[in-house]
C-alpha positions as CSV (number, residue, x, y, z in Angstrom):
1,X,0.0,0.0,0.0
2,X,1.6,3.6,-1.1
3,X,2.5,5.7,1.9
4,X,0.2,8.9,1.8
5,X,2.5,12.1,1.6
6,X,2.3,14.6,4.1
7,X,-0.4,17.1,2.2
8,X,-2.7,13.8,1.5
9,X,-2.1,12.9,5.0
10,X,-2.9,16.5,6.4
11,X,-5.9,16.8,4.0
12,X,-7.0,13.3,5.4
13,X,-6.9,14.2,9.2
14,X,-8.5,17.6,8.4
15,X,-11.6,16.0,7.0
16,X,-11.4,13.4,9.8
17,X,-11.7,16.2,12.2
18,X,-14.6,18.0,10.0
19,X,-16.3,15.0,10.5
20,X,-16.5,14.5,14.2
21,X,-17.1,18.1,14.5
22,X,-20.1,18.0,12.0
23,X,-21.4,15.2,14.1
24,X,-20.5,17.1,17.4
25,X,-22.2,20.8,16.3
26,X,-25.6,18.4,14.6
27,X,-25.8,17.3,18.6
28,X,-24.9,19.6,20.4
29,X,-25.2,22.7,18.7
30,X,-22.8,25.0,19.0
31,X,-22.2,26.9,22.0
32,X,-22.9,23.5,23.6
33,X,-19.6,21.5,21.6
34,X,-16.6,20.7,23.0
35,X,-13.2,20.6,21.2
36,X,-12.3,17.1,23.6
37,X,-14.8,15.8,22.3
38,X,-14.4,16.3,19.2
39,X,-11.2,15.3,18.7
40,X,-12.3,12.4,21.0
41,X,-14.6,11.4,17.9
42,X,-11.8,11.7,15.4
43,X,-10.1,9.5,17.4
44,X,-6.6,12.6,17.1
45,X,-5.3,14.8,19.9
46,X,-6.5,18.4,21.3
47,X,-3.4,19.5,19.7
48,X,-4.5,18.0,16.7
49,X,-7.7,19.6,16.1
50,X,-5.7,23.2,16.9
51,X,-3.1,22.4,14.2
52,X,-6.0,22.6,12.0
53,X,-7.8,25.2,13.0
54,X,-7.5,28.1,15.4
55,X,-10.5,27.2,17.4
56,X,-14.0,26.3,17.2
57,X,-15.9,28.9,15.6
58,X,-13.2,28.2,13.2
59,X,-14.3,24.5,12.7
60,X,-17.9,25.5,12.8
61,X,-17.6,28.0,10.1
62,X,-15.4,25.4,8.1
63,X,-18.3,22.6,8.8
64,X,-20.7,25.3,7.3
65,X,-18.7,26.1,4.2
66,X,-18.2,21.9,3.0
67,X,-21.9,21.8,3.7
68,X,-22.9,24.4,1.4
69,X,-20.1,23.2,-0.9
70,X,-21.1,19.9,-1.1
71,X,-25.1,20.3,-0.6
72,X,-27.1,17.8,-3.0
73,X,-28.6,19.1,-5.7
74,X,-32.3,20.3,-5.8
75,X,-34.9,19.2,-9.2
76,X,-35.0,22.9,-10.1
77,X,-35.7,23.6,-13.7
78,X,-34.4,27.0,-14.8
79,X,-35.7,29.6,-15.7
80,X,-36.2,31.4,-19.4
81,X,-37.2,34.8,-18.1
82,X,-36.1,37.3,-15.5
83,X,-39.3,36.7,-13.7
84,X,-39.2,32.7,-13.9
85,X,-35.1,32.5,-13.4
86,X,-35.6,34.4,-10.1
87,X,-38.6,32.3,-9.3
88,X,-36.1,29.0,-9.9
89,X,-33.2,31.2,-7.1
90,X,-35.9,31.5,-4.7
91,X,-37.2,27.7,-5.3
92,X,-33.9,26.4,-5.1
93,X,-33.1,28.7,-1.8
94,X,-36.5,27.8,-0.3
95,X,-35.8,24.0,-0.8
96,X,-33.2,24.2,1.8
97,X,-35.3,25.9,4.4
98,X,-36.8,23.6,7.3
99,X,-40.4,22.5,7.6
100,X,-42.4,22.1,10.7
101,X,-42.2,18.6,9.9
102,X,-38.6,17.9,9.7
103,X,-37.9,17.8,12.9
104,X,-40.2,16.4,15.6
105,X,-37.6,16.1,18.3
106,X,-36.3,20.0,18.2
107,X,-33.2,19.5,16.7
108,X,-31.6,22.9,15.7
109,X,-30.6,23.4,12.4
110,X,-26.9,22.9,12.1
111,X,-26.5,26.9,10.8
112,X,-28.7,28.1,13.4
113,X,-25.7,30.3,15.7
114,X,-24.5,31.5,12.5
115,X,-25.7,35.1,12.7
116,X,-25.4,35.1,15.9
117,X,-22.0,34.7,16.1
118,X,-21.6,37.5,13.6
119,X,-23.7,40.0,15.9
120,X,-21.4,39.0,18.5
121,X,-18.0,39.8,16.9
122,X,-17.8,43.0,15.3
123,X,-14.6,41.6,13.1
124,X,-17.1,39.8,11.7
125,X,-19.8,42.0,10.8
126,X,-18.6,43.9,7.9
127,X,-16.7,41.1,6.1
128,X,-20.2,39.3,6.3
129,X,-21.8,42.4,5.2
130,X,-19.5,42.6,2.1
131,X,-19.6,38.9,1.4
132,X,-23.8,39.4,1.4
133,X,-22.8,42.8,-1.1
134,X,-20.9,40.4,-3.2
135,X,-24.2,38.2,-3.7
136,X,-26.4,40.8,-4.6
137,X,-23.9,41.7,-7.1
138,X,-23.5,38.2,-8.5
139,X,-27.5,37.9,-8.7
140,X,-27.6,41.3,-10.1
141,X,-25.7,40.3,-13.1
142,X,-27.5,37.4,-13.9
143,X,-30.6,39.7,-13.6
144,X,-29.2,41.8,-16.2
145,X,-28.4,39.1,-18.3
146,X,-32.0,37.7,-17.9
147,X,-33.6,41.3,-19.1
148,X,-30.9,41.8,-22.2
149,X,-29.6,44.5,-23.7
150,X,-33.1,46.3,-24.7
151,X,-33.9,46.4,-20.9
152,X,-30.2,47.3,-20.0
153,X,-30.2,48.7,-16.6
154,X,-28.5,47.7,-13.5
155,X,-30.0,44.5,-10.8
156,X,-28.1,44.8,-8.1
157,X,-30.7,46.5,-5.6
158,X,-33.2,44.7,-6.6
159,X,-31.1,41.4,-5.6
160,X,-30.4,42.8,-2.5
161,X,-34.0,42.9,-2.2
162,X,-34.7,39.1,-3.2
163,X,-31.8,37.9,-0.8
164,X,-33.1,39.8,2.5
165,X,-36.7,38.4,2.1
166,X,-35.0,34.9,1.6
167,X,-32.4,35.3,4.6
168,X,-35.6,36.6,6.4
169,X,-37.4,33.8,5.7
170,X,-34.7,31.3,6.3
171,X,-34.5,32.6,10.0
172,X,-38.4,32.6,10.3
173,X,-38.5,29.1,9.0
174,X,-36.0,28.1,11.9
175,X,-37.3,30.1,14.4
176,X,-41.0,29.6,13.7
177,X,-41.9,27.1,11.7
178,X,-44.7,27.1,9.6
179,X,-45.5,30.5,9.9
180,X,-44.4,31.5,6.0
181,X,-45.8,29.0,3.4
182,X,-42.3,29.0,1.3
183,X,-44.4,29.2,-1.9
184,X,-45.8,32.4,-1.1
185,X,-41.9,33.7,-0.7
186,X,-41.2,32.5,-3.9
187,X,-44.0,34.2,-5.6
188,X,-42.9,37.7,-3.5
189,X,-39.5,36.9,-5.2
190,X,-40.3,36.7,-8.8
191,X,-42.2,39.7,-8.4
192,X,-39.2,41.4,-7.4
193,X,-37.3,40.8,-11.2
194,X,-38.8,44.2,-12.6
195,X,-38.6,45.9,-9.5
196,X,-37.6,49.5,-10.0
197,X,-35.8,51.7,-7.9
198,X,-34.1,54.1,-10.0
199,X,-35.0,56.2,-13.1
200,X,-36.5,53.6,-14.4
201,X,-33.7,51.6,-15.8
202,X,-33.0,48.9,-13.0
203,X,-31.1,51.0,-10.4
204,X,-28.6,53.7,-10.2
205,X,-24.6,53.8,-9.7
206,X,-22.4,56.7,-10.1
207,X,-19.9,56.1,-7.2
208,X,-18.7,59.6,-6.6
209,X,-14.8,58.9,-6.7
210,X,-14.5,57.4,-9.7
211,X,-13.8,60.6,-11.9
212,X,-10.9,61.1,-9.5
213,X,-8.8,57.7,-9.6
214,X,-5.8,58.0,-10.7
215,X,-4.8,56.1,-13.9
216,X,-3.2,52.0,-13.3
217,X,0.4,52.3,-14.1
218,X,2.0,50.5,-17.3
219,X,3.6,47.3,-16.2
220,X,5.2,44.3,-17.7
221,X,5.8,41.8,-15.8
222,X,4.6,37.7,-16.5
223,X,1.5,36.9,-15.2
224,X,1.4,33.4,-14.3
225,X,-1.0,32.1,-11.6
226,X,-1.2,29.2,-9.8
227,X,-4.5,26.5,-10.8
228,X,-7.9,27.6,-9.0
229,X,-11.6,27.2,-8.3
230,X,-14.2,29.7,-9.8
231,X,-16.8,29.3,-7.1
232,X,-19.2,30.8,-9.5
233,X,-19.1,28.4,-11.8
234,X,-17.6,25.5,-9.5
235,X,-15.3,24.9,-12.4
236,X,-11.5,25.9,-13.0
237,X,-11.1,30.0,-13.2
238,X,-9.8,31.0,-16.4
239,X,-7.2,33.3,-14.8
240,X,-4.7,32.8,-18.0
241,X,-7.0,34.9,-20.4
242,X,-7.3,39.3,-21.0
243,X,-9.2,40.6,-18.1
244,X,-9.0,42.2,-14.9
245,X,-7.5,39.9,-11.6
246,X,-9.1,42.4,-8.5
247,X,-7.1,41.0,-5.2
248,X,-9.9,42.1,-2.8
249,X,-9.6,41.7,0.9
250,X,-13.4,40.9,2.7
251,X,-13.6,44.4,3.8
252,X,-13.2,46.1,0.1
253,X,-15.7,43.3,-2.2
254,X,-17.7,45.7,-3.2
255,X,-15.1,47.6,-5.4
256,X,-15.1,44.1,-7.8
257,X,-18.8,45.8,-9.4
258,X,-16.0,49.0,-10.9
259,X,-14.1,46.7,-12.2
260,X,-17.3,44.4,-13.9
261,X,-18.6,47.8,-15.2
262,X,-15.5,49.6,-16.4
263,X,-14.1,46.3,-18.1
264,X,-14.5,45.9,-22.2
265,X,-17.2,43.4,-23.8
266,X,-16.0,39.9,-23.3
267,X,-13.5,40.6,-21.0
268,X,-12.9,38.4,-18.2
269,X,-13.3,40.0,-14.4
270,X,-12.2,37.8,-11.3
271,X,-12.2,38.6,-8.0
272,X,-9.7,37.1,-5.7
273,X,-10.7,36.8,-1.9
274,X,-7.8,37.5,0.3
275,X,-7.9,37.8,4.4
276,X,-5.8,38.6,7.2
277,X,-7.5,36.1,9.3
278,X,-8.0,33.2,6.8
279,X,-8.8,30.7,9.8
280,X,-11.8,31.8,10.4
281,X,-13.2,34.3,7.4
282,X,-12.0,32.4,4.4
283,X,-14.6,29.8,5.8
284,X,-17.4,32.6,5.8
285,X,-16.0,33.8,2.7
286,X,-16.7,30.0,0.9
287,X,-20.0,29.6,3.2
288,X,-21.4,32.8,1.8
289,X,-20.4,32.6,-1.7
290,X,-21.5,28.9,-2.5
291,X,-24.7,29.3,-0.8
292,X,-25.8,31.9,-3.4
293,X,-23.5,30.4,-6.3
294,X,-25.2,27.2,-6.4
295,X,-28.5,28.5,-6.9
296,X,-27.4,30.7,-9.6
297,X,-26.3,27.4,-11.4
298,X,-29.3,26.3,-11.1
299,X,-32.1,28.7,-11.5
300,X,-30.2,30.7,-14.4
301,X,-29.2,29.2,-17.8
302,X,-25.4,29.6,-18.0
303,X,-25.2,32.4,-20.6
304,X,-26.8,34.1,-18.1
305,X,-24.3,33.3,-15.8
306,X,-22.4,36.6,-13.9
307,X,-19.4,37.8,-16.0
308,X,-17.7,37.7,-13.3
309,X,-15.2,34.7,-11.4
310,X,-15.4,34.3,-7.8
311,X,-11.6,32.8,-6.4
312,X,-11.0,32.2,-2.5
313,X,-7.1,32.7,-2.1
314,X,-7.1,31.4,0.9
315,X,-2.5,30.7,0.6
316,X,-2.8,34.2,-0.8
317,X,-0.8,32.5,-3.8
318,X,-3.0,33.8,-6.5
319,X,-2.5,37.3,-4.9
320,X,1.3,36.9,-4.5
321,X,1.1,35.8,-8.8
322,X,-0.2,39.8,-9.0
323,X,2.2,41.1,-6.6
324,X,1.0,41.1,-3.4
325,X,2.7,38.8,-0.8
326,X,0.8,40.8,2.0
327,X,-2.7,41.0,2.5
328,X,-5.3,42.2,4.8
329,X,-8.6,42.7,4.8
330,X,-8.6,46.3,3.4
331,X,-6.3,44.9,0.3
332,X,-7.6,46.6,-3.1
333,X,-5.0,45.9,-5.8
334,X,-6.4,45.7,-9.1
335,X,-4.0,43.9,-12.1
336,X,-4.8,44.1,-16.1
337,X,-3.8,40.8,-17.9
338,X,-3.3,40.7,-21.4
339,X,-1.0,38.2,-23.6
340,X,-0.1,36.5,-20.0
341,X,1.3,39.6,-19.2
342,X,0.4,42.2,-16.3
343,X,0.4,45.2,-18.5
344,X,-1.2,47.5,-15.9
345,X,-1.3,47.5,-11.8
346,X,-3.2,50.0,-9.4
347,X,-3.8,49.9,-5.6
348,X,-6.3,51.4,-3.2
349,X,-9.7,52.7,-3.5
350,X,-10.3,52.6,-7.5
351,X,-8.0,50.1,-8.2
352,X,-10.7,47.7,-10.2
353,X,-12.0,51.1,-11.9
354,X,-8.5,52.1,-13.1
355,X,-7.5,48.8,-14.0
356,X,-10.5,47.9,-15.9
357,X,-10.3,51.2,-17.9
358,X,-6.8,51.0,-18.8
């Protein structure tokens, strides 16, 4: 029998411990889990647990993230419309959502303390709330998509508004079961497609410091990036091709939509999630993401699809391919590819507006 090497080994006890602390959080809940026992269940050390993660909201969040990653697949057809396609989201989210019958004992739904362990650590609050921005872009844009070019206009609010009443109702449905029939959410939902709250055309967007960033200087340099995971598309990013690479740390995703708007026709935008606390908020990061991801693949035809990759740099090697071996949270460093070259670079606020335009 081949000896493992040490990655396959590593890999091997970190899903060992994933698994006892699935089994552990399922019940116990949360607050009520105990690392011992845990490891205890993986049949490893304390120590061994630690060496994998920094601690236990760490391992819940990671629990989270393979569960939304890995989530069966729902028999949702998708949509041919605006309307229908975010009928299909809202099926597909809905479908996940616990009835009043699922469980007669009172078990808790394994994401239950989610939110509230965001509430209680303000270092977590407005990466979540960026990560929830990123969504509503990503359903924006398949929005736009859905209503073509002789509706052109922007989505995005209006997919904020579609997420809150189905983040509303997952907590309802988990708090009070049975007191939202989840087909009368998906029909508030699909009403919500040509929802207007602008001039008329979608929504408006004219950040104000755009006409002041400064121009992304000429570069040169080879651009050659490690292989990795669109989590849009669950398939391998196309990070060789012309486009924009936005290194965005989980305080700054919202500058990705200057980069998606600024960029040419065809062109290919990615976003590159970076942290300076990848134990714990890389795991949000992937939790957050796939949870809306996968129902875009499902509800929306792919043309419709976001023009727009999604990569979790959780090593920060993708980052370090553009040029930035240190990240943080507030990282906003913007590169234009072209030939396999990075022939422009710009940092700070505007960065995926100057890139994108250069």
């Amino acid at each position: 029998m081949a000896r493992l090497t040490r990655a396959q080994a590593q890999e091997r006890t970190r899903e060992r411990v994933l698994a006892a602390a699935r089994t552990e959080f399922v019940e116990r809940g949360f607050r009520d889990a105990k690392i011992d026992v845990i490891a205890e269940r993986a049949e490893l050390t304390r120590g061994a647990v630690y060496s994998n993660f920094p601690g236990k909201r760490a391992l819940y969040l990671a629990v989270l993230a393979a569960e939304a990653e890995r989530a069966p697949i729902p028999e949702v057809v998708a949509g041919t419309t605006a309307r229908t396609a975010l009928g299909a989201f809202a099926r597909a989210w809905a479908g996940r959502m616990p009835l009043p019958s699922d469980d007669p004992d009172g078990t808790v739904p394994l994401g239950a303390d989610l939110l509230p362990e965001v509430l209680a650590d303000e270092r977590m609050r407005t990466p979540f709330a960026q990560l929830m921005a990123l969504d509503a872009i990503l359903l924006g844009l398949a929005l736009e998509q859905m209503h073509g070019p002789s509706a052109a206009g922007r989505r995005v609010r209006a997919a904020e508004v579609a997420l809150t009443t189905l983040h509303g109702a997952s907590q309802l449905a988990a708090a009070a079961p049975g007191f939202a029939d989840p087909f009368d959410v998906v029909s508030a939902c699909e009403g919500l497609s040509d929802l207007e709250l602008g001039s008329g055309r979608g929504d408006e967007w004219a950040p104000p410091h755009l006409p002041y960033v400064p121009r992304a200087r000429p570069a040169g340099r080879p651009w050659e990036p490690p292989a990795a995971i669109d989590a849009v598309r669950g398939t391998a990013a196309r990070l060789t091709g012309d486009g924009v690479v936005a290194v965005l740390g989980l305080h700054r995703l919202v500058a990705v939509e200057e980069a998606v708007r600024a960029a040419p026709p065809g062109s290919v935008v990615t976003a590159v999630l970076v942290s300076g606390e990848p134990g714990e908020l890389a795991s949000l990061a992937r939790l957050v993401v796939a949870d809306v991801c996968r129902c875009i693949r499902l509800a929306f035809p792919e043309s419709a699809w976001p023009r727009l990759q999604v990569v979790h740099d959780e090593t920060g090697a993708v980052a370090a391919a553009a040029g930035e071996r240190v990240v943080s949270d507030a990282t906003e460093v913007a590169v234009r590819v072209a030939g396999r070259r990075i022939v422009a670079h710009a940092e700070g606020r505007g960065a995926c507006h100057a890139a994108a335009s250069a």
